[in-house]
Every structure is written in structure tokens, then in C-alpha cells.
C-alpha positions in Angstrom: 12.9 -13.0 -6.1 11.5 -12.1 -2.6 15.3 -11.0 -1.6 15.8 -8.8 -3.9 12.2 -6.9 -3.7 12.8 -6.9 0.1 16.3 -5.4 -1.0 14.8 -2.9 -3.3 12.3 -1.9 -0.8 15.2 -1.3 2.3 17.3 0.8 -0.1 14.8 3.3 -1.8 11.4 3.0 -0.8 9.8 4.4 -3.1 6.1 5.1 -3.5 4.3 6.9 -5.9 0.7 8.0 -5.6 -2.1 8.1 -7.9 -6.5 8.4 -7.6 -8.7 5.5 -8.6 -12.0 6.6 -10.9 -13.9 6.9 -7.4 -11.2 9.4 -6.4 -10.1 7.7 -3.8 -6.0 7.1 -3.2 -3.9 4.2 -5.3 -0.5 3.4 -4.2 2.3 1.8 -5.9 5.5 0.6 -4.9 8.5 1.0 -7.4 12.0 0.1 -7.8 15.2 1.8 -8.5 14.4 1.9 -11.9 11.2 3.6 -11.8 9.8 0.1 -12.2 6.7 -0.7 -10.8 6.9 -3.5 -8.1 3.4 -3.5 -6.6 0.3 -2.1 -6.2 -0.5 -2.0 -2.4 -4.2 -0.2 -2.1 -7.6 -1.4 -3.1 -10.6 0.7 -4.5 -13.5 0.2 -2.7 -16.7 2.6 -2.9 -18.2 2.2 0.3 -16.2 3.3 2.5 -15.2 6.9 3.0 -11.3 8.0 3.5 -9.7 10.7 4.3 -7.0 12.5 1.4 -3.9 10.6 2.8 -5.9 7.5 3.8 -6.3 4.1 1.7 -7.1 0.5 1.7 -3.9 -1.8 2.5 -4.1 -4.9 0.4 -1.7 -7.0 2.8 -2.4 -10.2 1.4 -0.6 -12.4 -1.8 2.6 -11.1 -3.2 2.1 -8.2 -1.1 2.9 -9.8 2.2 6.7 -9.1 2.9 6.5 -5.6 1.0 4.1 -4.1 3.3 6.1 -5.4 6.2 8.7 -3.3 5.0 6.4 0.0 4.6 5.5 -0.6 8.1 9.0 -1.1 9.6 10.0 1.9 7.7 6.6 4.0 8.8 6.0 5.1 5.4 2.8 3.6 6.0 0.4 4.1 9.0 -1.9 1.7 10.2 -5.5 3.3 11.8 -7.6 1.4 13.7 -10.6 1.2 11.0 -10.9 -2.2 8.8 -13.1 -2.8 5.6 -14.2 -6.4 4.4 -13.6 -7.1 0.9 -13.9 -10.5 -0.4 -13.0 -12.6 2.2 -10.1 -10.5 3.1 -10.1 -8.0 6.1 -8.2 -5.1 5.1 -6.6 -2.3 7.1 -7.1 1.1 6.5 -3.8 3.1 6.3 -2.5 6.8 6.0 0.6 7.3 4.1 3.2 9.7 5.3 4.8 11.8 2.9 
């Protein structure tokens, strides 16, 4: 399962964006097939982003997926972090 989601992420790379209630940006990783795989952000509502910036949820089944977004540089990392839960998250920007 994790080589073929690691597959699907090399060949298309696809990303689709969408707002939380707070207004903030969601971001979702999908397949070839228009399927999502993943959803990579996190609402939180006290922090404040920038339009092209959210909260990378890095962690769980998310681990090698993100990996990819970085070695691709569809994502950027910043240098800001949130706490939430007991996870430190990185703040991202998202190029496209």
C-alpha cells in the first residue's frame, strides 16, 4: 500500500485546495483517479496564516506522502511551528 501511494504521488502530484470554516487553507492529496489520498493540513484558530500558507500535519499515514511534497517542492517549509496536541507542526506555503 505505501508503494503504490508513494508511486501515485511521483507520477502526478496532485493537490487540490479547499478553506476550512475559519477560512484558513485545507489541502488534499489525490490520485490519478481524482481519488482522494490524504488530507495533509490541520485547522487551527490561533494562529494567523498567510493565503498560500497552512499547517503541515506530518505525522501518521502522512509521513512518506509529505516526504514526497517536499522532494518535489510543491510544498514549502517556513521557519514558523504551531503546537497542537502533542504534535509540533510546521507551517508551510504551497506553490502553485
Amino acid at each position: 500500500m505505501k508503494d503504490m501511494i508513494n508511486t501515485q504521488i511521483t507520477i502526478k502530484r496532485k493537490l487540490k485546495k479547499k478553506q476550512y470554516p475559519n477560512g484558513q487553507l485545507a489541502v488534499f492529496v489525490y490520485n490519478d483517479y481524482s481519488e482522494p489520498l490524504a488530507e495533509i493540513s490541520i485547522m487551527n484558530n490561533s494562529v494567523e496564516l498567510a493565503l498560500d500558507e497552512f499547517i503541515l500535519k506530518d505525522y501518521a499515514e502522512n509521513t512518506q506522502i509529505v516526504q514526497k511534497l517536499f522532494e518535489s517542492e510543491l510544498i514549502i517549509p517556513t521557519d514558523r511551528f504551531i503546537i497542537i496536541g502533542s504534535h509540533l507542526c510546521l507551517i508551510c506555503q504551497i506553490k502553485f
